[in-house]
Backbone of each chain as ProteinMPNN parsed JSONL, in Angstrom:
{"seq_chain_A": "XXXXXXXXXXXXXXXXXXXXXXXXXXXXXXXXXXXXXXXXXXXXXXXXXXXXXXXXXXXXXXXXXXXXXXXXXXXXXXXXXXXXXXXXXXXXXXXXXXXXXXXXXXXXXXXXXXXXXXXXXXXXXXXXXXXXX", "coords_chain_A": {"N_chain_A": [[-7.343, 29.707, -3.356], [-4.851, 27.306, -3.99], [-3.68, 25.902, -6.427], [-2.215, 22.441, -6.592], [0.546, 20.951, -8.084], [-0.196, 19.204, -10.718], [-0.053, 15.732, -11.066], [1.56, 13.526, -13.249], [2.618, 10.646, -14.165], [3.792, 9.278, -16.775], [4.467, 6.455, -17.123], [4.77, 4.031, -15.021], [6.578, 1.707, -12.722], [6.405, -0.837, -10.614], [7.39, -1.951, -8.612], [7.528, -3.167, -5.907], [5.016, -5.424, -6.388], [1.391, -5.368, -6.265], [-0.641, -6.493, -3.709], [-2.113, -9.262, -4.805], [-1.94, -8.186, -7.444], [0.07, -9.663, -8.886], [1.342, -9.942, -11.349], [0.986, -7.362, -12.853], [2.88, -5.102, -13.48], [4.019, -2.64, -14.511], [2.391, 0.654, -14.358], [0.581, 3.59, -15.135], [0.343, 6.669, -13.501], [-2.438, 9.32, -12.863], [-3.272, 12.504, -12.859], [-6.424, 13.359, -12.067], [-8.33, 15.68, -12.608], [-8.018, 19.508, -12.018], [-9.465, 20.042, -9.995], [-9.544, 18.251, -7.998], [-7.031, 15.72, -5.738], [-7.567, 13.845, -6.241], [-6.588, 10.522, -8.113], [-5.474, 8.519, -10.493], [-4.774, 4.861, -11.02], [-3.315, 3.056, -13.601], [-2.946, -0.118, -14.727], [-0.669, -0.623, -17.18], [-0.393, -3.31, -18.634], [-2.867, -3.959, -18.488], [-5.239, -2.595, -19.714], [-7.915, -2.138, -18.75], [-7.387, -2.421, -15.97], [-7.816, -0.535, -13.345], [-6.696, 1.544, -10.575], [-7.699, 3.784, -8.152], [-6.513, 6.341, -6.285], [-5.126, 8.406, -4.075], [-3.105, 11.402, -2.255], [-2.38, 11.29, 1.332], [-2.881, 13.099, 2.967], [-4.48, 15.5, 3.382], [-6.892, 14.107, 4.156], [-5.696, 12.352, 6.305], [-4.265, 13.757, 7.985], [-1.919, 13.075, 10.14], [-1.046, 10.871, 9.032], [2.164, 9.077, 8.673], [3.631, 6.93, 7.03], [6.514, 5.239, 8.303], [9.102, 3.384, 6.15], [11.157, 0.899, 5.504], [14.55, 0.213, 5.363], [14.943, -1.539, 3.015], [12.9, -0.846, 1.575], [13.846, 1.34, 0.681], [15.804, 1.213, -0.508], [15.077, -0.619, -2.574], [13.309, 1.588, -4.165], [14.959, 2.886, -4.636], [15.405, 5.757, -3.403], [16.374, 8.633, -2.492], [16.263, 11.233, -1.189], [13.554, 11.641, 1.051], [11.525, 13.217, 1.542], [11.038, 13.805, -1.244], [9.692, 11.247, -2.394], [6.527, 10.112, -3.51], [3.352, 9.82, -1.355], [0.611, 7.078, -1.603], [-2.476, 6.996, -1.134], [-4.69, 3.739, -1.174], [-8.399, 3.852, -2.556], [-11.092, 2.544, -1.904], [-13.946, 3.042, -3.583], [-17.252, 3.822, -2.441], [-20.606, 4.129, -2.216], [-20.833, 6.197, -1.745], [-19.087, 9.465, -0.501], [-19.07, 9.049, 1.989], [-19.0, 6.866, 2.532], [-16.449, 5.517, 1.364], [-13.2, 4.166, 1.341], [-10.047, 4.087, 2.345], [-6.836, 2.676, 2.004], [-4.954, 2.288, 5.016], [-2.365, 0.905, 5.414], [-1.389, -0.122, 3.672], [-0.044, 1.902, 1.763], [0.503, 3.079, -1.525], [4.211, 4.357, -2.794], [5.603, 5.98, -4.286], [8.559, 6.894, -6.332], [9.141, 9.875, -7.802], [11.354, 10.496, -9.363], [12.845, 8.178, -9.98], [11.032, 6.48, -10.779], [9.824, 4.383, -9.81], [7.952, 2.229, -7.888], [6.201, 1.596, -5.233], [3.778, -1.218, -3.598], [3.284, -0.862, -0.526], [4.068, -2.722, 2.49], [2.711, -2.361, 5.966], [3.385, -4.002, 7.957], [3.8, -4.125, 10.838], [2.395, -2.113, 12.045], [-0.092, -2.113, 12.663], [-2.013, -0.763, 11.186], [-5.6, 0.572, 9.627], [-6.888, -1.276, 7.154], [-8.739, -0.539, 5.97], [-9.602, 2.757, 6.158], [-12.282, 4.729, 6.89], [-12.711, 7.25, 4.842], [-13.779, 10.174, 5.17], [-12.889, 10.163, 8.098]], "CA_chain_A": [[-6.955, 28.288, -3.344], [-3.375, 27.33, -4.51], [-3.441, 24.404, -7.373], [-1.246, 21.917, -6.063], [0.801, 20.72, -9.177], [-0.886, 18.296, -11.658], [0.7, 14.524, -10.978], [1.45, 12.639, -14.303], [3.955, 10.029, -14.762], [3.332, 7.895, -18.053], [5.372, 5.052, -16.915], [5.769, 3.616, -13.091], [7.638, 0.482, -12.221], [5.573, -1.293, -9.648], [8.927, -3.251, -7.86], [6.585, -4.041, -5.082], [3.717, -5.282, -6.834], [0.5, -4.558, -5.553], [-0.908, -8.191, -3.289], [-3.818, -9.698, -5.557], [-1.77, -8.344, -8.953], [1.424, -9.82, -8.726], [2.016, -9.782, -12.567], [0.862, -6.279, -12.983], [4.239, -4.132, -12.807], [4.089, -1.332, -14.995], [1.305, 1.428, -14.399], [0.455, 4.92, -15.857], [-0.292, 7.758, -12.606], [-1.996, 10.453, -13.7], [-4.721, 13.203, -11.504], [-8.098, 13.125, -12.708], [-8.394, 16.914, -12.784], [-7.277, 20.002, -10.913], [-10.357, 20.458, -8.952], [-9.214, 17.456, -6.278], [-6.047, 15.088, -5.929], [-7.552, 11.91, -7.018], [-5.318, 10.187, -9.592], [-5.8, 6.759, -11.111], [-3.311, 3.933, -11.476], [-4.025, 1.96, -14.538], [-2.098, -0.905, -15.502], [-0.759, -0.358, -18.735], [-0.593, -4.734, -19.169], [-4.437, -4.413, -18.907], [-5.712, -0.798, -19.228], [-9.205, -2.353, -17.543], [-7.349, -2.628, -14.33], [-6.879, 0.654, -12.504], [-7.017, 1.844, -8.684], [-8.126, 5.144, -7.588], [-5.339, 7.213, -5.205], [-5.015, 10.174, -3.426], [-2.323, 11.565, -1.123], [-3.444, 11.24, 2.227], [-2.108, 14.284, 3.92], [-5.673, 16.426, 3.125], [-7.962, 13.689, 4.974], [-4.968, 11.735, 7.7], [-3.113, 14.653, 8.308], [-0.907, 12.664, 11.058], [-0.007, 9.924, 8.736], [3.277, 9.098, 8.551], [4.361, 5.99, 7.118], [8.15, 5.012, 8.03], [9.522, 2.547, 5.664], [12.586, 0.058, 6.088], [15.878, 0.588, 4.312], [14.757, -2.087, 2.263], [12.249, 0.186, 0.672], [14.418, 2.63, 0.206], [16.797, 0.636, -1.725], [13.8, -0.994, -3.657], [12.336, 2.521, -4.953], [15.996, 4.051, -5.017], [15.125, 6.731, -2.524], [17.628, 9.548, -2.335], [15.467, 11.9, 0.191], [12.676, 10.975, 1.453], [10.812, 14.03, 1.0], [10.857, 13.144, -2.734], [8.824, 10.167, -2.302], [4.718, 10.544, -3.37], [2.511, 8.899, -0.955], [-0.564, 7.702, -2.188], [-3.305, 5.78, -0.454], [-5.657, 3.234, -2.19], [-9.235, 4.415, -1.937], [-12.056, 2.063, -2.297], [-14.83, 4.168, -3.506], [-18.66, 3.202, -1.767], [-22.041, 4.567, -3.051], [-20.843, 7.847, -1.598], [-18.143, 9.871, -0.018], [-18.902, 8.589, 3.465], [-18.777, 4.926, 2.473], [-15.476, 5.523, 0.54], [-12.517, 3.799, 2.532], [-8.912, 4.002, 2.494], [-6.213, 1.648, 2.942], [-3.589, 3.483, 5.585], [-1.686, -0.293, 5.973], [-0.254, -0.656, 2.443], [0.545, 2.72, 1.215], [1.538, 3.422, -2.61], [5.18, 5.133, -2.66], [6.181, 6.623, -5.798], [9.699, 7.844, -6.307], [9.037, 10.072, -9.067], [13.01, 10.488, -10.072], [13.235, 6.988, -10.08], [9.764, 6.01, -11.34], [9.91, 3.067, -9.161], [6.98, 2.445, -7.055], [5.594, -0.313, -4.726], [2.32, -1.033, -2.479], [4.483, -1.4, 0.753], [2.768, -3.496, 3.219], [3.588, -1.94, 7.018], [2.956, -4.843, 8.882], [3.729, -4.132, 12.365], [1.917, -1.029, 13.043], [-1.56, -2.051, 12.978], [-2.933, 0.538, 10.263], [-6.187, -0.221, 9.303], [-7.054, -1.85, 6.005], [-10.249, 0.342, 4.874], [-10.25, 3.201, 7.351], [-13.247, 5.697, 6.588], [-11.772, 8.576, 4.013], [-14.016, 11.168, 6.067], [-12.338, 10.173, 9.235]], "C_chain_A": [[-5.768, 28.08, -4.293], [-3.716, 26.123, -5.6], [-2.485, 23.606, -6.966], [-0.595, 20.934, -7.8], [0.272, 19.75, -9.773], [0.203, 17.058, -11.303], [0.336, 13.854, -12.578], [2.45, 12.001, -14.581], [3.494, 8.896, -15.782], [3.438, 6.267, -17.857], [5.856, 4.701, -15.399], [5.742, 2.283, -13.038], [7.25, -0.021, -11.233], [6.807, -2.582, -8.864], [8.617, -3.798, -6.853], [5.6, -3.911, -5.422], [2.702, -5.082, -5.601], [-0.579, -5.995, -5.061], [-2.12, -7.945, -4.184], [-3.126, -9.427, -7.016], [-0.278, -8.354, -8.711], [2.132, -9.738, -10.215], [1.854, -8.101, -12.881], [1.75, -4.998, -12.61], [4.356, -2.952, -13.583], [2.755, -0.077, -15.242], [1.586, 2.988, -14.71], [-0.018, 5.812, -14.284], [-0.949, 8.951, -12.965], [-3.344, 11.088, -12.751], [-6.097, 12.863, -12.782], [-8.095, 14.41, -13.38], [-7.949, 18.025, -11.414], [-8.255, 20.293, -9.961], [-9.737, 19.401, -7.73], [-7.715, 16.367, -6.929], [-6.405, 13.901, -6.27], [-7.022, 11.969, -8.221], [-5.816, 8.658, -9.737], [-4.395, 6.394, -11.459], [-3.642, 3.007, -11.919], [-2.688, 1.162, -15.052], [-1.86, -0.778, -16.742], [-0.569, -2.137, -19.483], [-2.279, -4.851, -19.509], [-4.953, -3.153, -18.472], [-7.132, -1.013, -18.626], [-8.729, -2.423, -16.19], [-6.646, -1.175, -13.77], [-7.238, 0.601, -11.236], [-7.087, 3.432, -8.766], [-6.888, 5.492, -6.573], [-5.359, 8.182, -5.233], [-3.752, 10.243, -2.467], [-2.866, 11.74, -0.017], [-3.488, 12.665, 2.911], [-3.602, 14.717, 4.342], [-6.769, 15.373, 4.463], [-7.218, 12.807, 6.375], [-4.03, 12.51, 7.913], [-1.785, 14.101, 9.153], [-0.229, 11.166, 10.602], [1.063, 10.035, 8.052], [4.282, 8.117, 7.991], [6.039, 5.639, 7.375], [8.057, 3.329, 7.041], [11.009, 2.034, 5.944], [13.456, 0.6, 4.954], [15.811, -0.558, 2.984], [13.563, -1.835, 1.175], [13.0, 0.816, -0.006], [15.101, 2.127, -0.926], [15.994, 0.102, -2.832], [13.872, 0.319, -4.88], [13.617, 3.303, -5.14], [15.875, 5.748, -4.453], [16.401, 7.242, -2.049], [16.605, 10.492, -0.6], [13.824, 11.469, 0.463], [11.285, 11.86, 1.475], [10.575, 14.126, -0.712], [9.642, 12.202, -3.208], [7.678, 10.848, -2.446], [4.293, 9.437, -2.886], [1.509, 9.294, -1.162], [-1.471, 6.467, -1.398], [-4.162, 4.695, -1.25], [-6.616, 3.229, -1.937], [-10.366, 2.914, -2.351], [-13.338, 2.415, -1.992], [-16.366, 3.15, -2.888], [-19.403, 3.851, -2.746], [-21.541, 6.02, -2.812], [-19.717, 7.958, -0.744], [-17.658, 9.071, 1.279], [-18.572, 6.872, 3.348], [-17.439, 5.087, 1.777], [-14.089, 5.667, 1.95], [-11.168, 4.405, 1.611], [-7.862, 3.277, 2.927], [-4.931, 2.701, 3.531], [-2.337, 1.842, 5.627], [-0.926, -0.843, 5.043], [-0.544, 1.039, 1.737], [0.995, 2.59, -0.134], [2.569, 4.13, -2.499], [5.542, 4.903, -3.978], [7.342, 7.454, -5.607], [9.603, 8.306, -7.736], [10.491, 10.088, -9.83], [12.779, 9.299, -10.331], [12.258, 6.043, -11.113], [9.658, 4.465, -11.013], [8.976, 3.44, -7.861], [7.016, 0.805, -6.475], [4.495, 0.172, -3.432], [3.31, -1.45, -0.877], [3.479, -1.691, 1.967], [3.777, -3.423, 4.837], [2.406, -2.93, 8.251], [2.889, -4.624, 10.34], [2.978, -2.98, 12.931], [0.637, -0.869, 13.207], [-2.761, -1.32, 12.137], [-3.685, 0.058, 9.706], [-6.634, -0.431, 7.421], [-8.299, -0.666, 5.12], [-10.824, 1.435, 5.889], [-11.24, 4.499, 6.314], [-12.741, 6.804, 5.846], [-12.438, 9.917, 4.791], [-13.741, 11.015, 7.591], [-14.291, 9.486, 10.225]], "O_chain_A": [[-5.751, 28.7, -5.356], [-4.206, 25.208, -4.938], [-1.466, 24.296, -6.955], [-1.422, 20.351, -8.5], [0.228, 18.936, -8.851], [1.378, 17.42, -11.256], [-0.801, 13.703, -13.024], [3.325, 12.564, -15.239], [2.931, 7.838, -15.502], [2.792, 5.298, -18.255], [6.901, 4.979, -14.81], [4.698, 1.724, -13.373], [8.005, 0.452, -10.383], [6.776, -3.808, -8.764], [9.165, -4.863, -6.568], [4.935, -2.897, -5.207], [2.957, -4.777, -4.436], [-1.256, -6.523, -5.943], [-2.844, -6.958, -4.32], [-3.494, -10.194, -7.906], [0.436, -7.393, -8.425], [3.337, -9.5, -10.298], [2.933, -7.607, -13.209], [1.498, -4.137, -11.766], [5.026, -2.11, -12.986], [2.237, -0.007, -16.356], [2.689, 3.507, -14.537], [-1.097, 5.335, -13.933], [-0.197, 9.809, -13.427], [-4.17, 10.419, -12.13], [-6.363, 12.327, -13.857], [-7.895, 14.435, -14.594], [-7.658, 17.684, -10.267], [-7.83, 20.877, -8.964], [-9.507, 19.851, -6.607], [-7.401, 16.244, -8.113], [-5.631, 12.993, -6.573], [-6.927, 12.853, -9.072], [-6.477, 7.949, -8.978], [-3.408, 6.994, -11.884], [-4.167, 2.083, -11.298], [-1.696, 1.641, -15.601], [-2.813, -0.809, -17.52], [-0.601, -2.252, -20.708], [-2.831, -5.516, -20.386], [-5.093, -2.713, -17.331], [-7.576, -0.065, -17.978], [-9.54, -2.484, -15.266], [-5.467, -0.821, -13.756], [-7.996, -0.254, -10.778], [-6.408, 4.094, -9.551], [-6.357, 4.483, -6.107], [-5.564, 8.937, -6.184], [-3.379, 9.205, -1.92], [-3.929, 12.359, -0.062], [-4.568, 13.05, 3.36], [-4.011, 14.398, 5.458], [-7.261, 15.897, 5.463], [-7.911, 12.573, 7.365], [-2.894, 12.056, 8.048], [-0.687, 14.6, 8.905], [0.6, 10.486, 11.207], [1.196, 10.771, 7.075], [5.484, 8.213, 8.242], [6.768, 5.865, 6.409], [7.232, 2.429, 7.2], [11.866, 2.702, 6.521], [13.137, 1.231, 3.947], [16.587, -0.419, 2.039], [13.369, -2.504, 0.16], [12.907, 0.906, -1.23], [14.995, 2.537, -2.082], [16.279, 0.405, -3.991], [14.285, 0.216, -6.035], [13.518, 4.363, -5.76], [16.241, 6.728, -5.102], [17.273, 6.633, -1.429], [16.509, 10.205, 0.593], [13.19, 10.869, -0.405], [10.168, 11.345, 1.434], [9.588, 14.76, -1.087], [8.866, 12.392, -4.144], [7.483, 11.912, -1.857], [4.493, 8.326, -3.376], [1.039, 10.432, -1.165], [-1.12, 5.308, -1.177], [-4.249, 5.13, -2.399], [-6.703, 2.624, -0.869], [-10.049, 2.362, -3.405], [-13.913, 2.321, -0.908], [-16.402, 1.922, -2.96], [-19.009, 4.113, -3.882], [-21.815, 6.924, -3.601], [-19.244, 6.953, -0.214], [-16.553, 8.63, 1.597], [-18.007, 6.046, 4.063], [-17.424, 3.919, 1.386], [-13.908, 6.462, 2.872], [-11.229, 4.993, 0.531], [-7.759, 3.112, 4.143], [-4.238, 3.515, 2.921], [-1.239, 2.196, 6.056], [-0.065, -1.707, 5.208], [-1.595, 1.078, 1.098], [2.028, 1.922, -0.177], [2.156, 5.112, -1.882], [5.729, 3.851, -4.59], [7.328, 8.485, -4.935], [9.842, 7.585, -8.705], [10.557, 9.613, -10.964], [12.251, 9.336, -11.443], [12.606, 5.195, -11.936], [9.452, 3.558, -11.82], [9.065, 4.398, -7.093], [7.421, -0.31, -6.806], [4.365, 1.168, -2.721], [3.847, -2.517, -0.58], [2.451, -1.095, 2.29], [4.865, -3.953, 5.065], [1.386, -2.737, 8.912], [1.891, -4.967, 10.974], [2.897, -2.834, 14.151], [0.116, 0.124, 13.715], [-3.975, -1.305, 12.339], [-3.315, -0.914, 9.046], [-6.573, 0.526, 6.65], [-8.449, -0.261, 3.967], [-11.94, 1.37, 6.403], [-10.858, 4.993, 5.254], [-12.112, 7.497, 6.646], [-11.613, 10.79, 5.058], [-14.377, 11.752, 8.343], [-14.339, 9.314, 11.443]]}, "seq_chain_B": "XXXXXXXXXXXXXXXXXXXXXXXXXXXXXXXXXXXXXXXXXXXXXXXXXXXXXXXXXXXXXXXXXXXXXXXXXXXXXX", "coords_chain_B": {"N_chain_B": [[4.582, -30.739, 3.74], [7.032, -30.049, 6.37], [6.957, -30.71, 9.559], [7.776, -29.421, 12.704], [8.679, -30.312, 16.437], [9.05, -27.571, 18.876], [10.402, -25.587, 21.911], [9.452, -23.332, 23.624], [12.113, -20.488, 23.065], [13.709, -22.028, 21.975], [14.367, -22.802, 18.573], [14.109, -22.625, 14.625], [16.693, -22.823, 11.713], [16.406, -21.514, 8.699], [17.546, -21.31, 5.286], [20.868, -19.926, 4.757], [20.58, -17.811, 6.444], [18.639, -16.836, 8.048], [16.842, -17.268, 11.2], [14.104, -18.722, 13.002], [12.647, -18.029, 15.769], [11.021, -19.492, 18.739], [9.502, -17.506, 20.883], [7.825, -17.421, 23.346], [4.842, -19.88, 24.815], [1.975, -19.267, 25.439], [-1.158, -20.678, 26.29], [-3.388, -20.134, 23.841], [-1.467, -18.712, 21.842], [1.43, -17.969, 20.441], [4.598, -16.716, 20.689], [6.635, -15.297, 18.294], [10.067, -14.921, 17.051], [11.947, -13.468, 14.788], [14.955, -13.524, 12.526], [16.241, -12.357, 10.802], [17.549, -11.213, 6.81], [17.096, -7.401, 6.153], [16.217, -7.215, 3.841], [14.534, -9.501, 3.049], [11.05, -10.034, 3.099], [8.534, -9.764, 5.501], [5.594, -11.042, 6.739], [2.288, -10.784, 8.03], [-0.061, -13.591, 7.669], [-2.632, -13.371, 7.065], [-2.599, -10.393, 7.296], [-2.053, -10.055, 4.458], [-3.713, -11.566, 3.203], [-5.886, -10.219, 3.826], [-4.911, -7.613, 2.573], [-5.038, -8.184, -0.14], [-7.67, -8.957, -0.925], [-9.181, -6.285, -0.551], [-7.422, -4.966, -2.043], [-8.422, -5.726, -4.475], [-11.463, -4.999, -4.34], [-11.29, -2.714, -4.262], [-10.447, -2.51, -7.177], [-10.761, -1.097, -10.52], [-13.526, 0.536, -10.345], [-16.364, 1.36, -11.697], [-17.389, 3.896, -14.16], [-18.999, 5.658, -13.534], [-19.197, 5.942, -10.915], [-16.508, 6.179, -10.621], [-16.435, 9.167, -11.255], [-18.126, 10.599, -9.572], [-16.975, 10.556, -7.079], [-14.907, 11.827, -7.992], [-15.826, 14.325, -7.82], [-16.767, 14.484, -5.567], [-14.729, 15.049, -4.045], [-13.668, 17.276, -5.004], [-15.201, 19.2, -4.199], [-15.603, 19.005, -1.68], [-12.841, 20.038, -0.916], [-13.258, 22.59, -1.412]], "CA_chain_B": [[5.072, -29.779, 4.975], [7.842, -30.483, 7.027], [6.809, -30.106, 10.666], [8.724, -29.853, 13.8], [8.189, -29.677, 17.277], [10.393, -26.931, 19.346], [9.827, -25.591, 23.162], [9.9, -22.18, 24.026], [13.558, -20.745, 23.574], [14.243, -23.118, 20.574], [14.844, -22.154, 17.111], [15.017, -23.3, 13.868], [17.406, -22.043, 10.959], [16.158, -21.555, 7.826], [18.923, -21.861, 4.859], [21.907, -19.628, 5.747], [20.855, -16.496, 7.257], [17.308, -16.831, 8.784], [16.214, -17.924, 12.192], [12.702, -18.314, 13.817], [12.909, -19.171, 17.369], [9.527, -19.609, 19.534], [9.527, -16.724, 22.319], [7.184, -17.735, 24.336], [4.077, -20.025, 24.514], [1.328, -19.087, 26.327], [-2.501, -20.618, 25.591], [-2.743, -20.457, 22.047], [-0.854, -17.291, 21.464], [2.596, -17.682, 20.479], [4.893, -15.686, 19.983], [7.846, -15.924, 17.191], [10.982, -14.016, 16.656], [12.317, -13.605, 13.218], [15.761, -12.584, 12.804], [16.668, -12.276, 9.001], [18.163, -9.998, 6.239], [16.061, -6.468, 5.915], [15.155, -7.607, 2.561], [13.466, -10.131, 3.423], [9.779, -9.339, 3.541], [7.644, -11.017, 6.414], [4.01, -10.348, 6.712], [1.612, -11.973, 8.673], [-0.405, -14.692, 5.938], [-4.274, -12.573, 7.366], [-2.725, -9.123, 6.554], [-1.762, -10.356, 3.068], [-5.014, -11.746, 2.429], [-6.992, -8.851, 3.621], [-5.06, -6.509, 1.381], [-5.107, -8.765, -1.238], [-9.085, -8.673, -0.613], [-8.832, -4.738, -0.752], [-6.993, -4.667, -3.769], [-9.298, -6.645, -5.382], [-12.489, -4.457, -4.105], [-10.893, -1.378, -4.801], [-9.87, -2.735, -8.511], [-11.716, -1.101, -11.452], [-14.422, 0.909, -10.457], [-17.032, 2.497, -12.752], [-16.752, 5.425, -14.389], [-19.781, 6.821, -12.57], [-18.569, 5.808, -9.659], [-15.592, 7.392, -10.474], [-16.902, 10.768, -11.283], [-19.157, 10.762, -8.58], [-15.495, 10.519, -6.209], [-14.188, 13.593, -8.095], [-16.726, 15.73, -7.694], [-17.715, 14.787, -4.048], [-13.699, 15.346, -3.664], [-13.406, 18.802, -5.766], [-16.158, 19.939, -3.28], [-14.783, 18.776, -0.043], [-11.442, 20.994, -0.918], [-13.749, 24.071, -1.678]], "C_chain_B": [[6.093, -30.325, 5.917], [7.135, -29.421, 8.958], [7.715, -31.098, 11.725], [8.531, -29.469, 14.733], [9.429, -29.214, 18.052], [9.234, -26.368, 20.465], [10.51, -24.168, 23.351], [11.525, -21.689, 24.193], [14.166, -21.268, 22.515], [14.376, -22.47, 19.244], [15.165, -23.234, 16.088], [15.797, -22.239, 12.332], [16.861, -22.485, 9.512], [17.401, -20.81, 6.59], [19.795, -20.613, 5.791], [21.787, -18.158, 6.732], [19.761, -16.115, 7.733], [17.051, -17.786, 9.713], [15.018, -17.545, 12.874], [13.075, -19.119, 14.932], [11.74, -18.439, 17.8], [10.327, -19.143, 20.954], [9.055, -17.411, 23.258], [5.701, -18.523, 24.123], [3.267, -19.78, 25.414], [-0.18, -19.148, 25.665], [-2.095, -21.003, 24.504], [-2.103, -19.499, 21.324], [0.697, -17.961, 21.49], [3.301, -17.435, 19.804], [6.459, -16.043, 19.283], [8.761, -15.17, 17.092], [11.872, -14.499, 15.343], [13.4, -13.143, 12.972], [16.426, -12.82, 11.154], [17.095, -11.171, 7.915], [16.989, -8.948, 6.013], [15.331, -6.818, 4.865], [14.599, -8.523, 2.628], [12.073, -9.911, 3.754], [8.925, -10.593, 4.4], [6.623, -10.336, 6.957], [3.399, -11.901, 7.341], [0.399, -12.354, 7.719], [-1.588, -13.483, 5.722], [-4.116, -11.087, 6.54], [-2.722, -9.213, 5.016], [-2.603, -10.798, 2.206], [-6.499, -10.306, 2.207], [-7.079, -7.736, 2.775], [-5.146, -7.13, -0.148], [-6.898, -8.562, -1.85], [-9.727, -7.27, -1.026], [-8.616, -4.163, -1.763], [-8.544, -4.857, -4.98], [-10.878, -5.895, -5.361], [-12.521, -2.877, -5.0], [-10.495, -1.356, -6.419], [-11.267, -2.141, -9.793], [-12.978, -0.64, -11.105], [-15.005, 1.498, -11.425], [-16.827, 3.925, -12.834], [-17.759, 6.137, -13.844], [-19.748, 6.879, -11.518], [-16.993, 6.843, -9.214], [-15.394, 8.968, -10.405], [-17.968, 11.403, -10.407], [-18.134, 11.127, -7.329], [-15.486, 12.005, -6.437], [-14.159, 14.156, -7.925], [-16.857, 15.947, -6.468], [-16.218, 15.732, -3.32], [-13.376, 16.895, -4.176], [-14.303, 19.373, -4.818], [-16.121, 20.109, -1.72], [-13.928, 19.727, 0.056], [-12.043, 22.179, -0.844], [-13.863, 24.234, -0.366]], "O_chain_B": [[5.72, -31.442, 6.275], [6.984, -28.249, 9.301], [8.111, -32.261, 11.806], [8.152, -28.298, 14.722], [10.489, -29.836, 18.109], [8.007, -26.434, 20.389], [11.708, -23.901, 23.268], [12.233, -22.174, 25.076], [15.272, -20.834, 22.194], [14.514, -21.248, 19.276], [15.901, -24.215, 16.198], [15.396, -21.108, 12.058], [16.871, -23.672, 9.184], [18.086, -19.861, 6.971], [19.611, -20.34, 6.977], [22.626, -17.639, 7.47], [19.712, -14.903, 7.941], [16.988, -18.975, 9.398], [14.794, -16.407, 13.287], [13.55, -20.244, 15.087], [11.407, -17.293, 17.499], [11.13, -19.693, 21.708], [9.794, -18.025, 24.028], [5.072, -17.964, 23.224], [3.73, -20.06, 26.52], [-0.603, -18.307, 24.872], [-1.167, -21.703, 24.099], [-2.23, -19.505, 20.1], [1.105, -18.442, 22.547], [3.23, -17.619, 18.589], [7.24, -16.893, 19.711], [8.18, -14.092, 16.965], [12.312, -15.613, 15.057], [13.283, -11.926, 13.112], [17.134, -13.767, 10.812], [16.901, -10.033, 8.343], [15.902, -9.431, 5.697], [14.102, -6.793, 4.817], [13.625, -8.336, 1.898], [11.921, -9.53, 4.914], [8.734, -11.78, 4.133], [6.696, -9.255, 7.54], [3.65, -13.106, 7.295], [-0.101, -11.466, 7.029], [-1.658, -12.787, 4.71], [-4.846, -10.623, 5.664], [-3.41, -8.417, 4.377], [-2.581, -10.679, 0.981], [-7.305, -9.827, 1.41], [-8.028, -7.09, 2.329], [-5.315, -6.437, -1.151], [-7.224, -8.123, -2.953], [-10.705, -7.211, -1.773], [-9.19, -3.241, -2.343], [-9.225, -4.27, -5.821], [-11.576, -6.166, -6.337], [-13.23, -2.277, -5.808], [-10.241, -0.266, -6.931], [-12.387, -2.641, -9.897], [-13.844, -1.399, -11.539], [-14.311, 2.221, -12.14], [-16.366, 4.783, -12.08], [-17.513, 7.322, -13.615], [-20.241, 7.845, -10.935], [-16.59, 7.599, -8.329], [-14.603, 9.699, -9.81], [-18.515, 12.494, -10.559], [-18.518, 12.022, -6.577], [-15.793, 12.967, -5.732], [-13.21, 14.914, -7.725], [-17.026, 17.07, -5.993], [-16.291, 16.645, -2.498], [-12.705, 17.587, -3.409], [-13.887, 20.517, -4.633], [-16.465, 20.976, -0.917], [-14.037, 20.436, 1.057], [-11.426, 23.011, -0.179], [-14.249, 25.31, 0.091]]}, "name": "protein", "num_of_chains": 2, "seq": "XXXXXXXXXXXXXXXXXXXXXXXXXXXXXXXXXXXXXXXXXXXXXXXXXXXXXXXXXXXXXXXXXXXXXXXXXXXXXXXXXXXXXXXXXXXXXXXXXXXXXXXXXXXXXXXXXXXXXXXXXXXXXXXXXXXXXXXXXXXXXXXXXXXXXXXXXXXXXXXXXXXXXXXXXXXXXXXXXXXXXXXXXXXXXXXXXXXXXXXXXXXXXXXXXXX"}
């Protein structure tokens, strides 16, 4: 099994806040541990408020979000392979109850350290889809 | 609220570089076209509440909740 590199950025720039914390713009990313990719994103205005995230790749292999050029310019997106997508998980009693939002996406440009919850309105993605598919 | 009534086809301009004009009405479905600068963000009000809703669920879980995630997730990968 390969370690996939440790995620830690001290300081991210939330330029599209995240709906429900519209004051909440500067958060800490950082993994949990190297056994799995969950990472936490704690507000550093109120270190009681974090969110759980993962990259989705491992459990929606075929998602793909496209974003508008008005992302791009937001998060300062040079390539686009750069970009970390991260989903927002909302954990249940157990694995199987533990959702995922695929419909607002976290995007982290780590160069840039400019992030935002980007909300992909037109394509239907659902709000809390099942994290075990 | 400023309301106005317009007929399929119609449009109104919002200040200088946004127009909504009413496609088509049909029933109670109708449909809107939005034609405005990219930066402009336009979301429909429901999605914005639901993730707002989401956020708000997903905000701050326990820490045994959390380490209960980790593990189920460190074990999934194995």
């Amino acid at each position: 099994m390969t370690e996939s590199p440790a995620i830690e950025i001290p300081v991210i720039e939330m330029v599209r806040p995240m709906p429900g914390f519209p004051d909440h713009r500067r958060f800490a990313l950082v993994q949990f541990d190297a056994s799995s990719d969950l990472c936490s994103l704690t507000s550093l205005d109120e270190p009681d408020l974090r969110f759980l995230v993962v990259p989705p790749s491992a459990f929606f292999p075929d998602y793909a979000p496209e974003v508008g050029d008005d992302v791009v310019e937001d998060l300062g997106i040079g390539e686009a392979a750069d970009v970390l997508v991260l989903v927002v998980l909302t954990p249940g009693a157990s694995l199987e109850e533990t959702t995922a939002n695929l419909a607002a996406p976290v995007l982290v440009n780590p160069a840039t350290r400019r992030a935002g919850q980007v909300v992909l309105d037109e394509l239907g993605l659902p709000v809390a889809a099942p994290l075990l598919g | 609220m400023l309301v106005l009534s317009r007929r399929a086809g119609e449009s109104i301009v919002l200040g200088d570089d946004i127009t909504v004009t009413v496609l088509e009405v049909r029933g109670d479905v109708v449909r809107i076209g939005i034609d405005a600068p990219r930066s402009l963000k336009v979301h429909r009000a429901e999605l914005l509440a639901q993730l707002e809703e989401s956020n708000r669920q997903a905000a701050s879980p326990s820490d045994d909740l959390v380490a209960q995630l980790s593990e189920a997730l460190g074990r999934d990968r194995d």
